[in-house]
Structure formats: C-alpha cells, structure tokens
N, C-alpha and C positions, 0 to 999 in steps of 0.2 A: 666517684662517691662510694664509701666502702659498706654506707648504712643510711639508709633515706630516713631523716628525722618524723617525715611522717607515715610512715609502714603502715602503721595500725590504722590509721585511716583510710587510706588506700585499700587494703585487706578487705573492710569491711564495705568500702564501694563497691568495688570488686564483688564480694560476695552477693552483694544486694543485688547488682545488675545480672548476676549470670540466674541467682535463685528467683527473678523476675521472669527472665526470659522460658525458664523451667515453666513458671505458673504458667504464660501464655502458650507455650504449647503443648499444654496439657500432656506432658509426659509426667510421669511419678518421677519421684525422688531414687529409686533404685534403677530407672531405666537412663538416670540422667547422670549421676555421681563420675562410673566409671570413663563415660566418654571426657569428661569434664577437666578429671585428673589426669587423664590421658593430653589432654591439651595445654596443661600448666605444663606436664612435662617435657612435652617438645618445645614449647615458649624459653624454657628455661634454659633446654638443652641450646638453642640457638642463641642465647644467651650467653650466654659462658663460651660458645662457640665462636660468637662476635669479640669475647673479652680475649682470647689467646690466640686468636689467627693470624693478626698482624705480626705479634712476635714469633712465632712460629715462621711465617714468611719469610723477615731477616734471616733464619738461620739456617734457611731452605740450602743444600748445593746446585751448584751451578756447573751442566758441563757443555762449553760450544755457545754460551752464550744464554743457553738455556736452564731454568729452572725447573727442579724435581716437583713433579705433582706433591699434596696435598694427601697426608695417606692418613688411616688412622689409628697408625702407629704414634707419628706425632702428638695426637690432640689425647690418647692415652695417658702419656709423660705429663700432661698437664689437670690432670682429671676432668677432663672435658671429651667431649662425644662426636666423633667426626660425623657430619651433616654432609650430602649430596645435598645440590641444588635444588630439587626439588622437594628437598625434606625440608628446609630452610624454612621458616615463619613468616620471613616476607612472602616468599612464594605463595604460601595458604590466603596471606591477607591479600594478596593481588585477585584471587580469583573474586569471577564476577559471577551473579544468580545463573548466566547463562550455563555456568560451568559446574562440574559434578564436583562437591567439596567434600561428602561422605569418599568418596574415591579418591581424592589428592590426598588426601588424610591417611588415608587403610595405606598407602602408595609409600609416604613418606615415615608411617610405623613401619612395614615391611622391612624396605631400605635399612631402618637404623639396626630390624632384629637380624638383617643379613651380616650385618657386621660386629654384632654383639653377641654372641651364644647365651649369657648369661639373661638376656631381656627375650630370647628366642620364645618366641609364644607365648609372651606373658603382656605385651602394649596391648589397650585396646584397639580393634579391628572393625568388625562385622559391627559392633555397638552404634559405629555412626549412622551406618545405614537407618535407623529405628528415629533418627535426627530431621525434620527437616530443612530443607539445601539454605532456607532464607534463616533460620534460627541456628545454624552451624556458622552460614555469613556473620550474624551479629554476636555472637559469643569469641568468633577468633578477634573481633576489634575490640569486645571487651577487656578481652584479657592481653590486649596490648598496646595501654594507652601512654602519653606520651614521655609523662612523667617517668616512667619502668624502660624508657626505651634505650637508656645508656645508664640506666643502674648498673652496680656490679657486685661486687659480692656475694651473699647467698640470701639476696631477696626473694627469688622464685623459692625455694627452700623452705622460706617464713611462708609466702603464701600457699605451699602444698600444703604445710602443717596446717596452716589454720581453716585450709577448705574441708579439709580430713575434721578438723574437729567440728565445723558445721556440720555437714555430715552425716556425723553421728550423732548431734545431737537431733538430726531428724532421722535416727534410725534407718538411715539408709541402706544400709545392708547390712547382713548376720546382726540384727536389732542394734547397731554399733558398736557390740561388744569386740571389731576389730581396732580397736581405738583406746588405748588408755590414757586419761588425761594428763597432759605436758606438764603440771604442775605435782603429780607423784611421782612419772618418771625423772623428771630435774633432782627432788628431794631421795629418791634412792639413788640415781649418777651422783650427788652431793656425797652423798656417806660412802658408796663403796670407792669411790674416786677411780676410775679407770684411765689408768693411762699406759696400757703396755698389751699384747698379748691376744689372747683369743678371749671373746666374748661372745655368750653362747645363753638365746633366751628358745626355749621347747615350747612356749607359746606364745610367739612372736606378733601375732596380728599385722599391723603396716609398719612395722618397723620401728616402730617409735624411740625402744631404748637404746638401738644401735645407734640413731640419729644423735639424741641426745649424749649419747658418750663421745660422739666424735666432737659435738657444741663443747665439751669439757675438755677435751683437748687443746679444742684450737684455743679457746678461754685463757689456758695455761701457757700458751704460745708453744706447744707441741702439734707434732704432725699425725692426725686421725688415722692418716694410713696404716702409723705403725700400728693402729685395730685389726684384727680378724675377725669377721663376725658369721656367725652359723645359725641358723634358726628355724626352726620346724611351726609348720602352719598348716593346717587341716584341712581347710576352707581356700579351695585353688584361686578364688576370686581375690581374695583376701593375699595371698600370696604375691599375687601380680601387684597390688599396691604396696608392697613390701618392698618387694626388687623395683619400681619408678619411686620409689622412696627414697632408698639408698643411690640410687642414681641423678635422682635431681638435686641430690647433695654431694655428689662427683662420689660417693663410695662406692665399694661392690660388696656382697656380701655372698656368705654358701647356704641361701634358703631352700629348703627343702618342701614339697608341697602336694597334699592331697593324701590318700590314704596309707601310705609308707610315710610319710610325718605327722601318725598321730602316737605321740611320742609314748603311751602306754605301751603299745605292742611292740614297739620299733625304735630303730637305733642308725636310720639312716646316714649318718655321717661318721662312716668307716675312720677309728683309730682317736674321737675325740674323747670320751669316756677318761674322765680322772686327770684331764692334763689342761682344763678350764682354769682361767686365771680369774674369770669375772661371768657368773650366772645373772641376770638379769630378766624377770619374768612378771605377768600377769595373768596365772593361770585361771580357769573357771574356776569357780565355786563349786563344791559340796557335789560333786558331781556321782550320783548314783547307779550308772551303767558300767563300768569298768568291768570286763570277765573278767572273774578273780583267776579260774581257771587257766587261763591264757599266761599271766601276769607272776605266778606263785614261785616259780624255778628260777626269776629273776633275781639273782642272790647279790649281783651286783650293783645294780641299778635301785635295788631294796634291801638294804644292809641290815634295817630294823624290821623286815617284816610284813607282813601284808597289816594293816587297822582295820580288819575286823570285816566278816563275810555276811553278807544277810541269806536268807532262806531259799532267795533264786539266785546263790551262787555269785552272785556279786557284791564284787567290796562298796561295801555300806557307806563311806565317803571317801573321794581321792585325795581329799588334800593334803592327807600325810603321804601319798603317793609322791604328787608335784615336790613336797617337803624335802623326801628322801632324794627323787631327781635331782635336782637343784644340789642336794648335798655333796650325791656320789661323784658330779660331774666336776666338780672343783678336784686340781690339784693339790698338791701340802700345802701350799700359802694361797691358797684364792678364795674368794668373798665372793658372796650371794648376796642381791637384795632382791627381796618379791613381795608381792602384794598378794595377801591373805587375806581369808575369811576372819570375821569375829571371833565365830565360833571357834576356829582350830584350836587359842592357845586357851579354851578353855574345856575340851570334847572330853568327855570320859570314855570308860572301858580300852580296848582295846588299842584305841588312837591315842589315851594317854599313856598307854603301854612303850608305844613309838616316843610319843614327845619326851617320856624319860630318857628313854634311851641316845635323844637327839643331845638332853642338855647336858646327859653325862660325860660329854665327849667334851663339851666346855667350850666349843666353838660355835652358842648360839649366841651372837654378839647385841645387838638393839634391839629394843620391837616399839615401834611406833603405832599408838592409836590414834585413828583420823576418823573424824567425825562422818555423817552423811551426807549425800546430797552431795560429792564429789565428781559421781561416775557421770556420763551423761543421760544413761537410760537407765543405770540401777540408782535405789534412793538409798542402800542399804550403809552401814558404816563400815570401815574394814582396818585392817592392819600391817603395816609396814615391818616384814622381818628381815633384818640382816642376819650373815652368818659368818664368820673367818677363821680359818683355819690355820691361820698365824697370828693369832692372840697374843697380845704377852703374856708372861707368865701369872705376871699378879692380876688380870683381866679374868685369869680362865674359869675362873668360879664368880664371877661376876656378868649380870645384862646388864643393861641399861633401859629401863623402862622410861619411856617419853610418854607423856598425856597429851596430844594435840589437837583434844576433840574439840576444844573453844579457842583452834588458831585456826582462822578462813579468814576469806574475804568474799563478800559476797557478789559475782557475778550479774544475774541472773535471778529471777525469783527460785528458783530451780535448781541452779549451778552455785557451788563453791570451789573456789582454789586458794594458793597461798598467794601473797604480794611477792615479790622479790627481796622484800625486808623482813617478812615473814619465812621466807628460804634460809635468808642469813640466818634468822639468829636461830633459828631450828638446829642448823648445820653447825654452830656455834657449839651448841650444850654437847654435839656429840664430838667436837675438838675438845672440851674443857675435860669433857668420861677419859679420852685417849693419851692427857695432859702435853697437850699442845696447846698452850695457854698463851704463846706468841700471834697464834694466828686468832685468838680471840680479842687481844690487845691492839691489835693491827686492824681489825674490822671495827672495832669501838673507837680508833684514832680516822678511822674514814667515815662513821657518822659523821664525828663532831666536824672534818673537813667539810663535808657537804651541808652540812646544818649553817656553818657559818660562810659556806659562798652563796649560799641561799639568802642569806640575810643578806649581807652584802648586794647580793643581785638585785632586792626590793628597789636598794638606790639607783644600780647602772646597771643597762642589760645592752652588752655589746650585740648580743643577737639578734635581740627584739630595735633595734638600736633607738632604746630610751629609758628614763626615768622612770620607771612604772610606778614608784608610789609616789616620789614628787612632782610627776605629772596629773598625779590624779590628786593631789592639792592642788597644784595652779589650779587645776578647773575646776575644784569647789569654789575657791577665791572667785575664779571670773562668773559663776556659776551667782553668787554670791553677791554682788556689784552689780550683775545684772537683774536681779529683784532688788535690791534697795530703795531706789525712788520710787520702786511700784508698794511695797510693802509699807514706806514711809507714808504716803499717801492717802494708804488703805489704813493707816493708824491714825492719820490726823482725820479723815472721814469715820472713827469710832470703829471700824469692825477690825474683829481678834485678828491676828497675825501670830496666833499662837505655833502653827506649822510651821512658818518662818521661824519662831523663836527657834522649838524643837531643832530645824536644822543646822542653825547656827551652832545650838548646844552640840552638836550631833559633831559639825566641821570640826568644832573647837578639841573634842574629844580625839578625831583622827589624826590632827594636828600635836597635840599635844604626846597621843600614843607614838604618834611614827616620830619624835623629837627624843621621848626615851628610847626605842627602838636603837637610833641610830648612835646614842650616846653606849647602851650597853651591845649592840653590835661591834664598835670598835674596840670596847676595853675586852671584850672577851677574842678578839683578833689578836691583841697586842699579847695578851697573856699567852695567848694556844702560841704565840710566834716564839716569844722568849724563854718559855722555859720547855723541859721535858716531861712530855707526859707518858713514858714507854713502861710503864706496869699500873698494875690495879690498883696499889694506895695512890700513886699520882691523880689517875684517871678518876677515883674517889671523891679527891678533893678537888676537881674542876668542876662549876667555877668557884669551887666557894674558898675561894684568895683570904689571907688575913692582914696581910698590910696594904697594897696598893689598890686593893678591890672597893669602888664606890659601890658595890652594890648590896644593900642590906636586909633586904627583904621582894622576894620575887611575888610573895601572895599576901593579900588582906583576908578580915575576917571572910569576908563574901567571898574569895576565892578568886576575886580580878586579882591583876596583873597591876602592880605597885613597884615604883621607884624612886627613892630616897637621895638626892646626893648628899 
C-alpha cells in the first residue's frame, strides 16, 4: 500500500496518545519532543528496512553454499538504513517492564550512528533516561500500531512532519521557531520548482524545505537524489532534527550546526558561494544584534552593502543581510524563494538603499503577501519573496505582485494555511506572469474532471461500495412508509402533523434536486467527453452549450439552484 487512505487520522491518534502519555508523566513538552522524534525515526527506519530486505536478500552472492552477510552498503543503494538486530523495532517492542528500555534504545541509536557518520551524535541518547521504563513501554506500542505495520512508502515521513508541527505549535523548543509551516514551504517549492542541483537554506531549522523539494520531485516522477542539500542551523538541538529529517525520508543532507553555522560570520561549507541552483529559507525577523564590525569586509557575501549601523555598532536590521545571502549564493540562473518580514519591502533609509540596488539587477522575480496567523507561535503577517537570475528578458523590469492576504483556510482558531486548491491556483497566476498558459489550461481541465467524477460519485461509489445519495432516498422512502399509518391516525384523531407535512415537503425537495442533479450531471459528462476544451475561449464557454445544452438557467431570483428542460 503506497498511501494509507486514512493517514490524517492516524497522525492525529497518534499524536493524541503519545501527547496523553506526556500529560501523565508529567514531563514538559521540551523534555519530551526530542525523545519522541527520535523514536518515529527508528520506527521508520525499520520500516523501510522491512520494505527492501527481502529483495536485497535475492540478490545477495552465494559462495559454498553460503550467503554473503547483510551489510550496509546494500540498504545505502536503496535509501534505506542498515539495522542490527537489536536496533530493529520489534526488538524494543518485545522488551518487558523488567527490562531497561532507556538503555536498548541509547543501544540501538548508538549502533545505527556507528554506521552512519552523518547522524554521528546527532540521535537522541541520554534524553531517554529522563523517560520512565513503563511510559517508554507504552509510547514504543503507540507508535506501532497495527494498521503502520506493512505500510510502505513514506508514511513515517508524514508522521515526523506532522509531530514536528504539533510540536511547535506547543512551543516545544527554540519557541518553535525551528519549524516553518508546510503550507509556505509547498507554495515557495511550487514557484521556484526545484528539480536539479544543490539546494542550499542558511537558516535551515528541521529541514523542512529540503523535504519538501524532494515531495516535488518525486510529485514530477523524478529522483530527489539527484538534490544536494546544505544547510546551516545555529541551534545544535535543532540541527539533530534536521539531519533524522532528511533521513526518515531516505535523504542525506551537508547540515552544518552550532556556532560555525550562524551564517552571519561564517561560511562553513568550503566552495558553495555563487554555484546554488536553488536558495530556500526562513530566516528570523528584523534581527538587531548582528556586529556590523565583524560582518563589513564581507564584499561578497554583501554586494550591496551593509543596511544601516545603529549607535552600538550594530546593523540596525538583518534582513537585507539574509536578502543579500540568499542573493550572492545563487549561481547565473538560480532562484531563491524566502520568507520575509513585512516590513522589508517597505523599510526606509538605508535598507531601501540596498532594496534599490537589489531591484536594479532585475532579478527580483514575485513577492507574495500572506496574511497572519500562519506561523505557529508568531501572529504577525509576512512575505513570500522570490528571486531568478535567469529572467527573461522581457520579465527583467517586471515583479509580480500577489495579494494573498484573504487566501487561508482556517485551521485552528489560531492557525491558518492554504487548501491544496488554494496551492493550485496561487501557483497558477504565477504560470500565467511566466506565460505558461498550457499548464494553467491543464489544471482548469482537472477541476472540471474531478468536479464531475464527484458528481457522478453522488450515484455510485465503487469504494464506499454504494449508492450514497440513492441510498439515502430509499431510506427517506422506507423512513416515510414507516410514519404513515402513525401520522394518518394522528390526523384522523385531529392533532397537526404539520412536522410530517414539513418532511415530506423536505423528501419531495431532495428528491426532486437529486432527479435534476443527475439529468445535468450527465449532459455535462456527455459534452466535457465529445468536444475539446484545450484553451481559454473553449474552457469560457463550458457549460454554457448553444445547441444541444438543456440547460437554461442555473440561478433564480433567490439565488437557488433552478432547472428548466
């Protein structure tokens, strides 16, 4: 099974039961995240472990009789993570209260960082200890219930991401600002489109954007692999969920972490400077501390400049800093997207000094406004900028400004993101700026297909295996038959049956709607089947047919839904 139909449900059991077992033993939220994540990702990695071992097996050599061990060279080629025995998930689930589980655990991270350099000290460890033995017992059978237990594909994946985004929405660590929401990072992977090269975020947090580029790859039916990804993170805690990020999603990445990656002073990833194909970021806000001092002779990394020094010597805001980063690091044709302050593209002095200088170059491509209440701990509003350095020509004196501050969907009282139809057609206006106007044609021909198997579906649902709306007439009918002689009754004894009337009015109504429904369901089947509708005036004029179309009028005065034959 390549996609479990009900993931999102699952997710959220999941989530409910392990942030349950949290409440009862009375650990906090930051003493409990990392162990937590730490145990999706060994679940996951035995996962994927179960999923290519067999075939691996078959191709094993044979000398004397004998097969070649088990190495993990093998499970490499498959982006999978060679497991010893006792690192194995059954293993952990067999032990009993009598047995030490903080210890099989630390036992079975060790193991996998002897054989991985790039996860070397970065799995949680010691964290378990802080666990107790019987609330370690019930969190490994949580999180391996029976349903997940021959899933395959990259369901653990979904469920790191979405415990990472619980998470932060309780602020579990670095106030969850290591966490940007999967619905900005989608819509900047949507525009810059990454599918080649080195991609390279300087304030990486848990990895999010690497993830989501690789989600856009495989989307396209390409191989994520062929991604490089580099990324600098300040917060060593933060780091470690970065690199079991990219690993519970079979990647590796070149994360850099702690105070040689805080990307103002330093440049730790020898030779990558100007040869980015794809910058992706979410850096901090309006950030005040920066030594200008330090920062000034950086003529490369700061093309336009330092934006303006305050009186203790520090530059006054960084985000023409991140701005310039992001810039210098791109190659001749590489695209940037990031997520910015409000304020930037509107900052005077000195920082618009820099922004001129940013737009003269012609390669500041979109800027997207998104409204607030997006982040999970901040409320504030912010801005989506791209950048490309291989414009067309007739682009280069041109942005595209997007207003997107009344497209959400409301979550949460709290929380906003987009739908995934809200994604499309976002991504849409910025195919129509770039006049790829085929790929907006083609996403308007897959509405109307889903609009009308939907309809269709009302009558027959091979899945559900029934009728769902002529089912749910029979049973008004039998619904209906069965009050009758009580209602009949209760009329000839003089009392109202006005409720009965009302219902009948009510049946006769659903009846009567789902009878047009399925008349203009078909003819709007019949027409999308027989003619062409592959451009805009076509797509214009569906449905509104002039010869064989019975239909005359979709609305009355009152604004129901009316049908004419």
């Amino acid at each position: 099974m390549a996609q479990l139909e009900n993931i999102e449900a699952i997710e959220k059991r999941l989530w409910k039961s392990a942030d349950t077992l949290r409440a009862n033993s009375e650990l906090a939220s930051n003493e409990y995240f990392l162990p937590v994540m730490g145990l999706i990702f060994l679940r996951h990695a035995y996962s994927r472990y179960l999923s290519v071992k067999d075939e691996i097996v078959t191709t094993l050599p044979s000398r004397g009789g004998k097969t070649r061990e088990l190495t993990k060279e093998d499970f490499s080629k498959k982006s999978a993570i060679f497991l010893k025995p006792d690192a194995q998930f059954d293993a952990l689930i067999a032990l009993t209260d009598a047995d030490n589980r903080a210890e099989a655990i630390i036992n079975a991270m060790d193991s996998i960082e002897a054989d991985y350099t790039n996860l070397r000290n970065q799995l949680p460890k010691q964290e378990y200890n802080n666990i107790p033995n019987d609330v370690l017992g019930m969190l490994l059978r949580t999180l391996n219930p029976e349903e997940l237990k021959k899933a395959t594909g990259d369901i653990f994946g979904r469920i790191y991401e979405y415990f990472l985004t619980q998470f932060a929405d309780q602020g579990a660590h670095d106030g969850g600002e290591f966490f940007t929401p999967v619905s900005l990072v989608q819509l900047l992977v949507n525009v810059i489109e990454p599918d080649h090269g080195k991609i390279f975020d300087p304030a990486c947090g848990s990895g999010g954007m690497f993830v989501q580029s690789a989600h856009f790859m495989a989307r396209h039916a390409q191989d994520p692999h062929e991604l490089t990804f580099y990324g600098h993170e300040k917060n060593r805690v933060t780091t470690r969920l970065a690199k079991m990020n990219l690993a519970v999603h079979g990647l590796e990445g070149n994360v850099e972490g702690g105070e040689s990656a805080i990307t103002y002073y330093n440049d730790p990833h020898e030779g990558l400077f100007g040869t980015v194909d794809y910058v992706m970021a979410n850096p901090p806000f309006n950030v005040d501390e920066v030594d200008a001092d330090k920062i000034k002779g950086d003529k490369h990394r700061l093309p336009f400049g330092l934006p303006g020094v305050n009186k203790n010597k520090k530059v006054s805001n960084g985000n023409y800093l991140w701005i310039q980063y992001f810039y210098s690091y791109l190659n001749d044709t590489g695209r940037a997207g990031f997520v910015m302050s409000s304020q930037a593209s509107s900052a005077g002095r000195d920082e618009a000094k820099v922004r001129e200088q940013l737009v003269k170059t012609g390669d500041v491509d979109i800027m997207i406004d998104i409204r607030s209440n997006f982040f999970y701990t901040r409320t504030v509003p912010c801005q989506l900028w791209f950048l490309n350095k291989n414009k067309p020509a007739h682009l280069k004196d041109k942005v595209l400004m997007l207003d997107a501050r009344n497209v959400y969907r409301k979550v949460t009282r709290k929380i906003y993101d987009f739908s995934p139809e809200q994604q499309q057609n976002l991504t849409a206006v910025v195919w129509l700026y770039r006049g790829e106007g085929e790929r907006f044609i083609e996403l308007v021909q897959q509405y109307i297909d889903k609009a009308i198997f939907e309809a269709c579906y009302c009558e027959f649902s091979e899945e559900l295996m029934c009728n769902p709306v002529p089912d749910f007439v029979e049973q008004l009918d039998k619904l209906s038959n069965a009050f009758k002689p009580f209602m009949d009754k209760l009329e000839q004894d003089g009392t109202s049956v006005e409720p009965y009337v009302d219902f009948l009015n009510a049946k006769g109504t659903v009846e009567g709607g789902w009878s047009r429904f399925q008349i203009l369901t078909n003819d709007l089947q019949t027409w999308w089947n027989q003619n062409q509708y592959d451009n805009g005036t076509s797509l214009l004029d569906f449905p509104l047919c002039q010869d064989s179309c019975r239909l005359n009028s979709f609305t009355n005065k009152q604004g129901a839904v009316s049908y004419s034959k």
